[in-house]
C-alpha positions in Angstrom: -56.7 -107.3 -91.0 -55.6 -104.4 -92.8 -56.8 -100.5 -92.4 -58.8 -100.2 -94.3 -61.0 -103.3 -93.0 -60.6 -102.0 -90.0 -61.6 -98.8 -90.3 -65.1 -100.2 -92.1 -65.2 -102.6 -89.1 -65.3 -99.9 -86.7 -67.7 -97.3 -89.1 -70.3 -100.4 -88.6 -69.6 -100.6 -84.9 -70.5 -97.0 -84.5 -73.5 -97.1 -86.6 -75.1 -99.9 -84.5 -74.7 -98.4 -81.8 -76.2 -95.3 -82.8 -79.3 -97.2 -84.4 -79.4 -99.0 -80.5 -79.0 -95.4 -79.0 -81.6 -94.0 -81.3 -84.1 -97.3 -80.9 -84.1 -97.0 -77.0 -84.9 -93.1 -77.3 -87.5 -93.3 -79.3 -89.0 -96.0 -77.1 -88.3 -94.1 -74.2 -90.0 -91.4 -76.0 -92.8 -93.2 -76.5 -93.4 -94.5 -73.2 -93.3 -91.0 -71.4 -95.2 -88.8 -73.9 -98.2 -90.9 -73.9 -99.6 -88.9 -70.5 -102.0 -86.2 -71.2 -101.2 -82.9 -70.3 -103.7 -80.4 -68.7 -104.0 -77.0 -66.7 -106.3 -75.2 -63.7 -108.0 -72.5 -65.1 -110.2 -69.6 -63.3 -112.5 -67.5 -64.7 -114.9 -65.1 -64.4 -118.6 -65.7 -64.2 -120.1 -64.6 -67.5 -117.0 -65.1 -69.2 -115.4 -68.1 -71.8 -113.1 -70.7 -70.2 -110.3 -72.7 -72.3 -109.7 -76.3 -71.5 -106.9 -77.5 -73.2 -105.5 -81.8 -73.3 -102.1 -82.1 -74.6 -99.9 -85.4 -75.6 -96.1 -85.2 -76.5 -96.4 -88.4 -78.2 -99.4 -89.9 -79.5 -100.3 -93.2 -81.4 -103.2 -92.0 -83.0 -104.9 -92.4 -79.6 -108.2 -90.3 -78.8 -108.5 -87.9 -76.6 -111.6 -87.2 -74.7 -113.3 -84.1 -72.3 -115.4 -85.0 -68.9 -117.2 -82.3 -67.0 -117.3 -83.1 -63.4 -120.6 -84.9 -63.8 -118.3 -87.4 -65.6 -120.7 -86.8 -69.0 -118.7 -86.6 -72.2 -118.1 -83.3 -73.8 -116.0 -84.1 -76.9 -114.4 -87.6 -78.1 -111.8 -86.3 -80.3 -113.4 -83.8 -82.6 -116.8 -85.5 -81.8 -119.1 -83.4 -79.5 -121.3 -86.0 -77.3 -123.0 -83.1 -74.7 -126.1 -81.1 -76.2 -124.9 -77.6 -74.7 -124.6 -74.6 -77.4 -122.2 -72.9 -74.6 -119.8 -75.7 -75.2 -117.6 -75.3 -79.1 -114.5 -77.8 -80.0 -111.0 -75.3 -80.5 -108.5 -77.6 -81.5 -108.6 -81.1 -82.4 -105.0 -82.9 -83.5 -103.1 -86.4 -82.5 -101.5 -84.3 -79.6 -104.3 -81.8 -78.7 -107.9 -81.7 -77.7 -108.7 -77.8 -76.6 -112.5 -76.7 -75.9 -114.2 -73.7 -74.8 -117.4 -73.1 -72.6 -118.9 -70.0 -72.8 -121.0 -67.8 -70.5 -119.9 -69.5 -67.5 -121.7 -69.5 -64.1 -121.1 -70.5 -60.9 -122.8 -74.2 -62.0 -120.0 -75.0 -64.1 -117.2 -74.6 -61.8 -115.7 -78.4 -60.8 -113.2 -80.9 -61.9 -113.0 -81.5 -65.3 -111.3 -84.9 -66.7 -108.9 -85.3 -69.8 -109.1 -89.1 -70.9 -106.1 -90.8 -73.5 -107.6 -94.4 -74.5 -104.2 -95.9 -74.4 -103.9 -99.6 -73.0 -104.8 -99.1 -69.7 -106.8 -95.8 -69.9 -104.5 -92.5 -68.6 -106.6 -89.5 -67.3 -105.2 -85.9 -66.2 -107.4 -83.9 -63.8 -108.1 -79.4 -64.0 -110.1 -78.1 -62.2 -111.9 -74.9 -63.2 -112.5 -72.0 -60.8 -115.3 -69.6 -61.0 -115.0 -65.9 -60.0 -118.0 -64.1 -58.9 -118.8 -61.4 -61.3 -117.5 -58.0 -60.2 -118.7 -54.7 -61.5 -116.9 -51.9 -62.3 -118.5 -48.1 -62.3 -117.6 -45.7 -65.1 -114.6 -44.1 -63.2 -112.8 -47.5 -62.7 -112.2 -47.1 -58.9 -115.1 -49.2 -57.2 -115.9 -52.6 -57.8 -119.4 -54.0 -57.4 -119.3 -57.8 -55.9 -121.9 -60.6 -56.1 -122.0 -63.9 -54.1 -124.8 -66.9 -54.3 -125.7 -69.2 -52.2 -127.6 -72.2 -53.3 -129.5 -74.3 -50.8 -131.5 -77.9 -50.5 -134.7 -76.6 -48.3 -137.4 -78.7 -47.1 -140.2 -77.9 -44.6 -138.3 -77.0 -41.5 -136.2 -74.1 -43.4 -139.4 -72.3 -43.8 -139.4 -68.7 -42.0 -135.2 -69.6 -41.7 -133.7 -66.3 -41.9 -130.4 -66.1 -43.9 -128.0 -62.7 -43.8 -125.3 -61.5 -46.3 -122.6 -59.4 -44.7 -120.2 -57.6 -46.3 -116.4 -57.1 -44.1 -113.9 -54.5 -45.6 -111.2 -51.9 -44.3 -113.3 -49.5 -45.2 -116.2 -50.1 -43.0 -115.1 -49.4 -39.6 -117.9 -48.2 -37.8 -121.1 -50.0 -39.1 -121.6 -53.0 -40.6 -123.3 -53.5 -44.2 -125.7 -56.6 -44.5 -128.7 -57.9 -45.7 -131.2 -60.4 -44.4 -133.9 -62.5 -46.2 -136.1 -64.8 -44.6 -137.0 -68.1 -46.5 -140.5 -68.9 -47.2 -140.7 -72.7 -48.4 -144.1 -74.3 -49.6 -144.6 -77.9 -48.6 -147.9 -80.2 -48.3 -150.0 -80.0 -45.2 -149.8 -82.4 -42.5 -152.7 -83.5 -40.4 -153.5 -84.2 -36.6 -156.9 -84.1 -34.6 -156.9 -83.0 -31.1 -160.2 -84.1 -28.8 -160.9 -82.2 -25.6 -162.1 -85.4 -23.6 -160.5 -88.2 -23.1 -163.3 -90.1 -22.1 -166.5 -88.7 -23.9 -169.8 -89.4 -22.3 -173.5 -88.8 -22.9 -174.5 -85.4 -22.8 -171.0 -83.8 -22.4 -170.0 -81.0 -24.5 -166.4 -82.2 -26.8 -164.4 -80.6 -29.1 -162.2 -81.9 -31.9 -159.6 -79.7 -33.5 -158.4 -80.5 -36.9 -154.3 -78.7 -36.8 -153.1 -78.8 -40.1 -149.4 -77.4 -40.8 -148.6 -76.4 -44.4 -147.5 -73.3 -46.7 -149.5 -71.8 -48.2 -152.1 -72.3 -45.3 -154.5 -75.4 -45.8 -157.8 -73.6 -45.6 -160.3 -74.8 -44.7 -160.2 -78.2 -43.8 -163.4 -80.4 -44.7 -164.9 -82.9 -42.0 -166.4 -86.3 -42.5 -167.8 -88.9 -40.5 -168.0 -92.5 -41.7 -166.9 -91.1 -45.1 -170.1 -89.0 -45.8 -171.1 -85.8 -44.5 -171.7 -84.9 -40.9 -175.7 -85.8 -40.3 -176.5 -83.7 -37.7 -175.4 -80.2 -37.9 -177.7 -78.9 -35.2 -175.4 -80.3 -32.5 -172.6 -80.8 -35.0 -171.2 -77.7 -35.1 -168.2 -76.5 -37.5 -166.2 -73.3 -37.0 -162.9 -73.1 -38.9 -161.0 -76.3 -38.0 -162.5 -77.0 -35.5 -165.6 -79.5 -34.9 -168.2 -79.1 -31.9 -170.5 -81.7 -30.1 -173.2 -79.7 -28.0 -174.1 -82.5 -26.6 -173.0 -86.4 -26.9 -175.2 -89.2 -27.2 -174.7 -92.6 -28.9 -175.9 -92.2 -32.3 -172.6 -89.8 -32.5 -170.2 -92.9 -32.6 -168.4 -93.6 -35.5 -164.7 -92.8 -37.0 -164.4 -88.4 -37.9 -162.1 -87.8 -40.7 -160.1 -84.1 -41.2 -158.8 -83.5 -44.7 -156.6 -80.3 -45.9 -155.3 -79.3 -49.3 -153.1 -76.7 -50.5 -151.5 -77.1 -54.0 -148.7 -79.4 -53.3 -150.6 -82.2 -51.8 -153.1 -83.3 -49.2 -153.1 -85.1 -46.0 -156.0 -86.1 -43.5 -156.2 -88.0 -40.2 -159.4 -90.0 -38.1 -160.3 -90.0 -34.5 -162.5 -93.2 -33.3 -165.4 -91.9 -30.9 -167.2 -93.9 -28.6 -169.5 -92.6 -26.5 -170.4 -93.7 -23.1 -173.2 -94.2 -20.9 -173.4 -91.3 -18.1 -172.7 -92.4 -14.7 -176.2 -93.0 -13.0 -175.1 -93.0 -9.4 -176.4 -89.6 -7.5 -174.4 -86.5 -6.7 -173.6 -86.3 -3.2 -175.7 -84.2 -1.4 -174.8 -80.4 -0.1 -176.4 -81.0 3.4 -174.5 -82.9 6.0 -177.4 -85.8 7.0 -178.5 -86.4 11.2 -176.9 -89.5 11.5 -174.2 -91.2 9.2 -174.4 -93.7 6.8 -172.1 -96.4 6.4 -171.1 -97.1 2.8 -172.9 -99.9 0.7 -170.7 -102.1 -0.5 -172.9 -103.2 -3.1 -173.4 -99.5 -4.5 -170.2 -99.6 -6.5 -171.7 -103.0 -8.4 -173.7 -101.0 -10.7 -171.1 -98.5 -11.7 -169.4 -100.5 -14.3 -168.3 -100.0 -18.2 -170.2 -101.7 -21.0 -167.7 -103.5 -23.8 -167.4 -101.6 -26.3 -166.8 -103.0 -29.7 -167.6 -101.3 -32.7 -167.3 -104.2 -35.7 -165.0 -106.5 -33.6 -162.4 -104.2 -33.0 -162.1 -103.0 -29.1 -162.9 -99.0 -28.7 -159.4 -97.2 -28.3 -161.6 -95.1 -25.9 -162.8 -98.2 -24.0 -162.8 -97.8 -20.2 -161.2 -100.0 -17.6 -163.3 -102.0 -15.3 -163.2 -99.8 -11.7 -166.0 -101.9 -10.7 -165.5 -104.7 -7.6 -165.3 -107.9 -9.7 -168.8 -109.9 -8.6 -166.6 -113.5 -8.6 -163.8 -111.8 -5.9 -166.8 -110.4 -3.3 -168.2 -113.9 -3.6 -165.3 -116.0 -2.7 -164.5 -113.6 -0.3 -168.4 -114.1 1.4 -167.8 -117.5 0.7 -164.6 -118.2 2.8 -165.9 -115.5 5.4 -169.2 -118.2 6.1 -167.3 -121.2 6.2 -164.8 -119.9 8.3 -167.4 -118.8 10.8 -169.5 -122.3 10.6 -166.3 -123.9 11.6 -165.7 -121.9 14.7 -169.3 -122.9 16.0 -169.0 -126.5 15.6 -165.7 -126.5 17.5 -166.8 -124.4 20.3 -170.2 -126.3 20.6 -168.2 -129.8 21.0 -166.0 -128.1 23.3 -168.4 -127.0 25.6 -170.4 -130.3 25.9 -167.7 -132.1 26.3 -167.3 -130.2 29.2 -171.1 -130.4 30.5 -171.7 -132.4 33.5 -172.3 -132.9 37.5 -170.0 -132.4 40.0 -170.3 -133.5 43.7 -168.8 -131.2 46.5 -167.0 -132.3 49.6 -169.8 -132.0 52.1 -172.2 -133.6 49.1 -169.7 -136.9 49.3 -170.1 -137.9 52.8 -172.9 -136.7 53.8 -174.9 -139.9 53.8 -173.2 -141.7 57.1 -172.8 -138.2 58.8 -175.1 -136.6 61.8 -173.7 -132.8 61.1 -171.8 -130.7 58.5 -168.2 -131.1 59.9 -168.1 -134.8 60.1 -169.4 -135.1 56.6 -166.7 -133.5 55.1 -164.3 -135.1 57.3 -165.7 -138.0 56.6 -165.4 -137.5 52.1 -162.1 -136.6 53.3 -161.0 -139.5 54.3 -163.0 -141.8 52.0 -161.6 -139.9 49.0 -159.8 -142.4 47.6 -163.0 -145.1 47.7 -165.6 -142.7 46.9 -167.5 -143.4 43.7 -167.9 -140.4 41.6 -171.0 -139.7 40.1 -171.1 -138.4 37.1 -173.2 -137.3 33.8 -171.8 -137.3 30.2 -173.7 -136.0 27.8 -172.9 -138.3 23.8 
């Protein structure tokens, strides 16, 4: 090979490698500038924030803007969110820049950068929101503003919150401020009854306690589902609803409804009415001689079933009586026991009936005197028939 040949030779060594060198940067290139590029960025409230997507190398790939409610804000220089705050900046291969304007404290959050490559590469920045400070016409004093946003319900109501400012300045009092929440909500609905076990002719009261804001008044009373039907001794003051004085036409199921303007809510007492006990009240003066309990007295003190359309009263009482069956078996066992008794002890005693002969009695047939009668049954003991009587 000659020089010149060789020099060519070597020309086309160093070119391919070059081309290699070049080929593998490129790809290299490629592979490592396909990432999106983003930046934090803080802001004032009020003010206009710039979010700005970058790509060093890009293969006509989109590029897209999230807010932190993942919703699309631009797709490429397509906007997708209805929000006039919102304007596209730049739109290019390598760059996708927005801005939001008139920002509040709503807006602050992570926002998402999105490069549709194959799979799908995101960048996260987040954007911080400054409260809005105030400054006064010599430039010295700054005026600062803080929110707070809260998720009430019912039990927050009459909650009291307090804002306190802390600076080196304040040293000997402090500077706050105090609100107290007031939260509407729908009523809610409970009757309270002032017996527990209403009877004829006693005086009850039902009292309809409704909680809600504003107030539920007033409250509207029912019974059966139609009106009250006998307001003489049916007597409503407020919330509250009076008997004067019970009797059984007054049974039946008492609804108390309330309203205020975000709803309504009610509740029903079931009132049954018992008979009055009919035994005597004991008398004040002590009586000459006492008097034993009857037993039978407490028979006739007993609670009728109630049942109002099949259902058992839930103000039903519980049998106190003596239960007629148990007194009976008890009288029953009492009598047979005592029948038993007298037929064994009348058996026993005739068994037992009879006549007996004495000493003297045994030989005195044979004797002249006393003493020689008994010695005589003495010695004749053993031969001497004994007379006796049975009674079958």
């Amino acid at each position: 090979m000659n020089l010149k040949n060789h020099l060519i030779f070597t020309l086309y060594t160093i070119y391919g490698i070059l081309l290699k060198v070049m080929a593998s940067k490129g790809k290299v290139r490629g592979i490592s500038g396909q990432y999106p590029l983003v930046q934090n960025v803080t802001v004032t409230e009020g003010g206009t924030a710039n979010l700005t997507c970058r790509v060093e190398y890009n293969d006509n790939t989109s590029l897209q803007w999230s807010n932190p409610a993942q919703q699309t804000l631009f797709f490429g220089d397509k906007k997708a969110l209805r929000d006039n705050r919102i304007e596209l900046v730049r739109a290019s291969w390598s760059e996708l820049t927005i801005s939001i304007s008139d920002v509040s404290l709503s807006d602050e959050g992570m926002y998402t950068c999105s490069l549709f490559t194959m799979p799908v590469r995101t960048a996260k920045a987040y954007l911080t929101v400054l409260g809005a400070k105030e400054v006064n016409a010599s430039g010295k004093t700054f005026t600062v503003r803080s929110s707070l946003n809260l998720r009430v319900d019912r039990n927050d109501d009459g909650v009291a919150y307090t804002c306190r400012v802390d600076h080196v300045a304040l040293t000997q009092t402090t500077q706050q401020a105090t609100e107290v929440l007031e939260v509407h909500y729908p009523p809610r609905v409970e009757i309270i009854h002032s017996l527990a076990i209403p009877q004829e002719g006693q005086y009850l009261k039902l009292e309809c306690v409704s909680k809600g804001n504003p107030s539920p008044d007033p409250v509207m009373w029912t019974k059966d589902g139609g009106e009250l039907p006998d307001l003489d001794r049916m007597i409503v003051e407020g919330r509250e609803l009076t008997f004067t004085s019970l009797n059984k036409t007054d049974n039946g199921t008492y609804r108390c409804e309330a309203t205020n303007h975000l709803g309504t809510s009610q509740a029903e007492y079931v009132l049954y009415v018992y008979e009055a006990p009919t035994t005597l009240p004991p008398s004040t003066t002590p009586p000459l001689h006492p008097i034993p309990p009857d037993p039978t007295a407490l028979l006739g003190t007993h609670a009728s079933d109630p049942t109002v359309t099949g259902n058992r009263d839930p103000n039903a009482l519980g049998q106190h009586g003596t239960d007629h069956a148990l007194i009976g078996g008890v009288v029953a066992v009492v009598v047979f026991v005592t029948l038993c008794l007298i037929i064994v002890l009348g058996r026993y005693l005739a068994r037992h009936k009879g006549t007996y002969l004495t000493n003297e009695a045994k030989g005195a047939d044979d004797a002249p005197d006393a003493d020689t009668a008994i010695i005589n049954a003495e010695g004749n003991h053993a031969h001497a028939e004994e007379k006796k009587e049975y009674f079958i």
